[in-house]
Structure formats: C-alpha cells, structure tokens
C-alpha positions as CSV (number, residue, x, y, z in Angstrom):
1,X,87.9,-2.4,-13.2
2,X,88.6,-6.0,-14.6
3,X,87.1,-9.0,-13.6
4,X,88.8,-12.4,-14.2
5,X,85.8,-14.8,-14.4
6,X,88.6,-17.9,-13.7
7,X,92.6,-17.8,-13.1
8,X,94.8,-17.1,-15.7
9,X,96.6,-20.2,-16.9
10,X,100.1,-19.7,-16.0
11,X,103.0,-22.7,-17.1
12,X,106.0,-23.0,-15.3
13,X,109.2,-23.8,-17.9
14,X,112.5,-24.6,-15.9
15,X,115.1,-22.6,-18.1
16,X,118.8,-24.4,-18.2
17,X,121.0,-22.7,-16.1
18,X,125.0,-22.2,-17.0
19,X,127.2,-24.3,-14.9
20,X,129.5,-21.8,-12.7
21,X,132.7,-22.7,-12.1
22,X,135.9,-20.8,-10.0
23,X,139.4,-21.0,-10.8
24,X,142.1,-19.3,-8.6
25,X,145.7,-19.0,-9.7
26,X,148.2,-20.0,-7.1
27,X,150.7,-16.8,-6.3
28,X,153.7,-19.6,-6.4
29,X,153.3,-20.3,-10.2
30,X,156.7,-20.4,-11.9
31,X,156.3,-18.7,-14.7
32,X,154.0,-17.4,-17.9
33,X,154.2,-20.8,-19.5
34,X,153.0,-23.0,-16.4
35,X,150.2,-20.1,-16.2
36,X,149.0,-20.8,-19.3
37,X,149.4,-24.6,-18.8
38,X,147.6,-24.4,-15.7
39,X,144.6,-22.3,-17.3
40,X,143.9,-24.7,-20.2
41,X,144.4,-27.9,-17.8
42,X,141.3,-26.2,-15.8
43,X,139.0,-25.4,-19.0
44,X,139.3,-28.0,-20.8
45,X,137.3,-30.5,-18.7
46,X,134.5,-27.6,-18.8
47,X,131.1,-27.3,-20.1
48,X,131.4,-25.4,-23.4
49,X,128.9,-22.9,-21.8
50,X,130.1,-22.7,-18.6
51,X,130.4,-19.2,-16.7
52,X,134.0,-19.3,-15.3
53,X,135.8,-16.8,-12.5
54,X,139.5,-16.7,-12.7
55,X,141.2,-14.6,-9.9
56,X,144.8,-14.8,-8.9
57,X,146.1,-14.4,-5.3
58,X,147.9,-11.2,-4.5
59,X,151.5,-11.6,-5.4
60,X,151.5,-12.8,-9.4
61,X,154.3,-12.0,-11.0
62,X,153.6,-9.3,-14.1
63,X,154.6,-11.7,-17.0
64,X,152.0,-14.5,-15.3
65,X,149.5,-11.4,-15.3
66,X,150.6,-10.2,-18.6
67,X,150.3,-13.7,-19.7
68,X,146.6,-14.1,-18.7
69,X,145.3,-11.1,-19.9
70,X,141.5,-11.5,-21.9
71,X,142.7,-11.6,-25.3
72,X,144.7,-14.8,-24.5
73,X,142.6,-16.1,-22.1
74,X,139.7,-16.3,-24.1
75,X,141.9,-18.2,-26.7
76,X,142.3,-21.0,-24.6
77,X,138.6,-21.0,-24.0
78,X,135.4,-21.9,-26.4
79,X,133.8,-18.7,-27.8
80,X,130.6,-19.9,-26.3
81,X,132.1,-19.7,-22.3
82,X,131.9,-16.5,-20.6
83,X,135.0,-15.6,-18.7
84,X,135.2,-13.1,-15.9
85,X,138.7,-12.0,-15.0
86,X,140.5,-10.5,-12.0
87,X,143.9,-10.8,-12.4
88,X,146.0,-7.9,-11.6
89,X,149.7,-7.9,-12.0
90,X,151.3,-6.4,-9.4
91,X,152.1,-3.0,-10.8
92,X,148.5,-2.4,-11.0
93,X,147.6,-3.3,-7.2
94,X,146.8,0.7,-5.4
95,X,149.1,0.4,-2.6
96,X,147.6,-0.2,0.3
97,X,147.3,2.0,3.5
98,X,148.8,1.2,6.8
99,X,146.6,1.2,10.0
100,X,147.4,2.6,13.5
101,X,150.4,4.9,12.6
C-alpha cells in the first residue's frame, strides 16, 4: 500500500472548445443552385473550426440532395470545419409504416 505524504498537485487547463453550429435546409428550396447558395451564405460567416450539422426537412427534392452531397459540401467549407450531414433525398427515405389499419 501507498502513502501520499501530501496531495498530488493537480492544474486545471481549460481546453478551447469548437463552436457548434446547426443549419437546416428549408423543404421549399427551389432548386440545386439556391441550395448551394443557401449553404455557402450559412458558412461563410463561420469560425474556420467550427463543428456544423446540416439536415434537411423531409421533402428535398433529389437534385437539392444530390446537390449537397459531402464531396461538394465540404468544398464550400474550410478543410479545417468538420461537417456532419443528414440529408437524404427522397428516394432514399424507407417508407414509412401506417398505424391503426
């Protein structure tokens, strides 16, 4: 058995944290372009190591999906942000089952 003869010296050092942030595309966007548009309007004003969500609401067209996929997402972003994505077109939704029949 060890006996401390006096308290270990412990330091507390805050860490930074990464700003989180949310973005949520609107089902009503017109098209692939104002997608994209709309995406780079949102990042931009971001901190450069920022943690962003991006979801869409159900009901996004395929191109607008197609059109936010990673690859080209992450283009419009700094290579130092971390994205996390949840878009799904609308072809990839699992249909969903009805209740009470």
């Amino acid at each position: 058995m060890v006996t401390l003869r006096r308290p270990p010296e412990i330091e507390f050092r805050p860490l930074p944290a990464r700003p989180m942030h949310y973005i949520r595309l609107a089902a009503d966007v017109a098209d692939a372009a104002a997608a994209v548009q709309f995406m780079t309007q949102r990042l931009a004003p971001l901190e450069p190591n920022s943690v962003v969500r991006v979801s869409a609401a159900e009901g996004v067209p395929d191109d607008v999906a197609a059109a936010l996929a990673a690859p080209r997402l992450r283009a419009l972003a700094p290579a130092t942000m971390h994205l996390e994505l949840r878009i799904d077109s609308a072809q990839q939704r699992p249909p969903r089952w009805r209740r009470g029949r």
